[in-house]
C-alpha positions in Angstrom: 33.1 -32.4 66.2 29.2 -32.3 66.3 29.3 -36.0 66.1 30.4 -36.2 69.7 27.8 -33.9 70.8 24.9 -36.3 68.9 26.5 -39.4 70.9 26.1 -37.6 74.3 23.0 -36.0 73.6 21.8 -39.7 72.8 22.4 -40.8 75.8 25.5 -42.8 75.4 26.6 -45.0 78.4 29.6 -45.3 79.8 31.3 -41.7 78.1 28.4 -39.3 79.3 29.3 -39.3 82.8 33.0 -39.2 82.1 32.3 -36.2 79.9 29.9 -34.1 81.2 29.6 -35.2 85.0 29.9 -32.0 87.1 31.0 -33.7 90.8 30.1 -30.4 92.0 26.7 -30.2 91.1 25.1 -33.5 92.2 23.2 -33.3 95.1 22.5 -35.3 97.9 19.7 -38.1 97.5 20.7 -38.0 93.9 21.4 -41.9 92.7 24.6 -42.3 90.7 26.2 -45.3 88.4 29.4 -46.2 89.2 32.4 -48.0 87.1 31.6 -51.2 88.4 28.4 -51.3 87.9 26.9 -50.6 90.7 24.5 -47.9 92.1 24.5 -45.4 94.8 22.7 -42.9 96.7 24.5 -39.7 97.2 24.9 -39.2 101.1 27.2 -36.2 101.0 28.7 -33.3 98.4 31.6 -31.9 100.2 31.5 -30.0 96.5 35.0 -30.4 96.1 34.7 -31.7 92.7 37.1 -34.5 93.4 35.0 -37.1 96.4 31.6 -38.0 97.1 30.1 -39.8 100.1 27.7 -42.5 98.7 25.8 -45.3 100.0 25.2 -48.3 97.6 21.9 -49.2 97.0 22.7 -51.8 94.3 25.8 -54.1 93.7 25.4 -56.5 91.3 28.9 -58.3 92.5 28.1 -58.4 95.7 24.9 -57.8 97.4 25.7 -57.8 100.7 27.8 -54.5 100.1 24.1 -52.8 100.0 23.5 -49.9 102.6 27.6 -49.6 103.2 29.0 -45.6 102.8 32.1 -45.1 100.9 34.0 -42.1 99.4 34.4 -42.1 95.8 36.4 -40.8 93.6 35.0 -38.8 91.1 36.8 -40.8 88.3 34.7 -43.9 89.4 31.5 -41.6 89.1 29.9 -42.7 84.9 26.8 -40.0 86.1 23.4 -39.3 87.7 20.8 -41.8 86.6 17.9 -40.1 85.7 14.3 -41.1 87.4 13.4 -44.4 85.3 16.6 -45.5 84.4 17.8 -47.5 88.2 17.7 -50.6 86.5 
């Protein structure tokens, strides 16, 4: 069991977010990492713990999606990237 705690608190990718993301708790201006790979800057927390409003600030897939809002599901939410870690 403490073997899934040492491969969160190591920063794994893609199950950190699903594990420990709290929808709730993310505030706005905070910059998340989505399924798809993309990133987004959190617009608005209606703290519902189910959507977010965000507005893409990077999509690898297609660029010109930059600067568009969407609500998200929190499902499509991996977690808040931490200052030094957009890239």
């Amino acid at each position: 069991m403490s073997e899934g705690k040492d491969k969160n608190a190591g920063g794994s990718k893609r199950l950190e977010g699903v594990l420990t993301l709290d929808l709730v708790a993310i505030e706005e201006g905070a910059t998340v990492r989505l399924v798809g790979g993309e990133t987004a800057e959190v617009v608005d927390n209606p703290r519902d713990g189910m959507w977010i409003l965000l507005r893409y600030t990077d999509v690898p897939e297609d660029p010109s999606r930059v600067g568009e809002e969407e609500l998200i599901f929190w499902a499509d939410v991996l977690g808040v990237v931490q200052e030094g870690q957009a890239g």
